[in-house]
C-alpha positions in Angstrom: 21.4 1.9 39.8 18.1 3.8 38.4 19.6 4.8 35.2 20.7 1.1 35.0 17.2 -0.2 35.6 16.1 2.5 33.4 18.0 2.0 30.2 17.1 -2.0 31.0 13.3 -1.1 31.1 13.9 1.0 27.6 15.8 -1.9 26.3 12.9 -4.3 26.9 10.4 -2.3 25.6 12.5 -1.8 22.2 13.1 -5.5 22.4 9.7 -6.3 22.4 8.3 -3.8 20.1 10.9 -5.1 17.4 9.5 -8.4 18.2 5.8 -7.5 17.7 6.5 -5.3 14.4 8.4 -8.8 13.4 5.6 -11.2 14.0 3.3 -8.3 12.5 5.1 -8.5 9.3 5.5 -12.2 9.1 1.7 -12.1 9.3 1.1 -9.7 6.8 3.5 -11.6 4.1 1.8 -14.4 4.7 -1.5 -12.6 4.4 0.0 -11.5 0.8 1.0 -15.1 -0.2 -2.1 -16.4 1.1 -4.4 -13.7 -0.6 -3.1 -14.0 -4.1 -1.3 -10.6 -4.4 2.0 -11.8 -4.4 1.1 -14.1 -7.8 1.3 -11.4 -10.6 4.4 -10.0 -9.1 6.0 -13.0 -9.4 4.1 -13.6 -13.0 6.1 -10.3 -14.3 9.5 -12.4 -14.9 7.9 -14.8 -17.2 7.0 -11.7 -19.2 10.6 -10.4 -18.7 11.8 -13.0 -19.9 10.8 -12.9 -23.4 13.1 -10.1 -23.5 16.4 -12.0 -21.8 18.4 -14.8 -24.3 17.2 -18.2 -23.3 20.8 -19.1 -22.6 19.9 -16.4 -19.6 16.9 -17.3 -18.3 17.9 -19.3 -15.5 20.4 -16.5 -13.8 18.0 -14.2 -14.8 15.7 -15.9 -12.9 17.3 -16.2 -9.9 18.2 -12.2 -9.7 14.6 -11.3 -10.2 13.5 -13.7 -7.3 16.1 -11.8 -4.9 14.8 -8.6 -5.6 11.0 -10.1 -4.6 12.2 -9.6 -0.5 12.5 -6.1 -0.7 9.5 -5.1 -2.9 7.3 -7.8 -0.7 8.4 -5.6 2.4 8.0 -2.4 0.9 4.3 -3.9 0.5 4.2 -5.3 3.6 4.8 -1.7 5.1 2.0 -0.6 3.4 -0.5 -2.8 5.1 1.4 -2.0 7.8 0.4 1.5 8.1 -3.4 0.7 6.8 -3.9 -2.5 9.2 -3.7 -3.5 12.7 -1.9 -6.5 13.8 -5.3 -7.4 14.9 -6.6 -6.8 11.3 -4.2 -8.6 9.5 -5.0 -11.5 11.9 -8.7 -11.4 11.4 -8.1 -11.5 7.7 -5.4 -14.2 7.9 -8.8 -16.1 9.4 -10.9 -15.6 6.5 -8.0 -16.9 4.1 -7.6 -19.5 6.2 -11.7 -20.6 6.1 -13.2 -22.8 3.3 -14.7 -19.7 1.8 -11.0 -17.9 1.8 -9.2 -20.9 0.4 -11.7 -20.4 -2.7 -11.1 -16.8 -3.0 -7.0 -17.3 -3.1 -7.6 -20.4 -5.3 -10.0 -18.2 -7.9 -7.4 -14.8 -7.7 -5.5 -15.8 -11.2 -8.8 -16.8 -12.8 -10.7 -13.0 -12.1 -8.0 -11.6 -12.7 -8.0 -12.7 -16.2 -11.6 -12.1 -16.3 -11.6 -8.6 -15.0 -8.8 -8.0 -17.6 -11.1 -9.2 -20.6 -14.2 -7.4 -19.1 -11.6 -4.2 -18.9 -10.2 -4.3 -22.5 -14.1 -5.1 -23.7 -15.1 -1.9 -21.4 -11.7 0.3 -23.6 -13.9 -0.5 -26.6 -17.1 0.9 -25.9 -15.2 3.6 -24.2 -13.5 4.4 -27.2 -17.2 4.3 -28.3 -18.1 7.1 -26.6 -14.8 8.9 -27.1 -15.5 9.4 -30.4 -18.8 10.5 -30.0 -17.4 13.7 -28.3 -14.6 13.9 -29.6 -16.4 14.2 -33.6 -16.7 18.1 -34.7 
């Protein structure tokens, strides 16, 4: 009767750990959708694309967006290992204030700008570069 209780005790505790590293992860994919950081992954098949036959697109479509699970909880691991629950949850907060809803709403738009500022930044690198790089 005690190794019953036991392996019922063990059981429980499995049970519930599998449910908090469930609502955990459900939380931190929806911390990734909310936050933006899911967008340019998605973004790559339009890019991809360009590369398929147009005749294709559509099936090709819909086998990139399968493979989208996985990566997002490979990802989701990540912040797993970086983040509390509690974390995630405080952040999920702040994406879910005014402020937050900006910050998601802005994501594609800095991007873009951060990319320009970056490629303006490779030419004054390249700048400098060839100031050391002269004999």
């Amino acid at each position: 009767m005690k190794k019953f209780l036991t392996l019922l005790v063990v059981i429980a505790t499995v049970q519930f750990g599998f449910s908090q590293d469930d609502s955990f992860k459900k939380d931190v994919l929806r911390f990734m959708e909310m936050s933006g950081a899911t967008a340019p992954i998605k973004s790559v098949s339009e890019q991809i694309k360009t590369m398929v036959p147009e005749e294709q697109h559509e099936e090709f479509q819909k086998d990139f967006d399968a493979t989208l699970p996985s990566l997002f909880s490979k990802i989701a691991d990540a912040y797993m290992e970086e983040f509390t629950h509690k974390d995630i949850k405080q952040i999920l907060a702040f994406y879910e204030s005014e402020v937050g809803r900006k910050l998601s709403d802005k994501q594609a738009i800095l991007y873009d700008k951060a990319e320009q500022a970056g490629e303006h930044w490779g030419l004054d690198l390249q700048l400098v570069m060839m100031k050391y790089m002269q004999e």
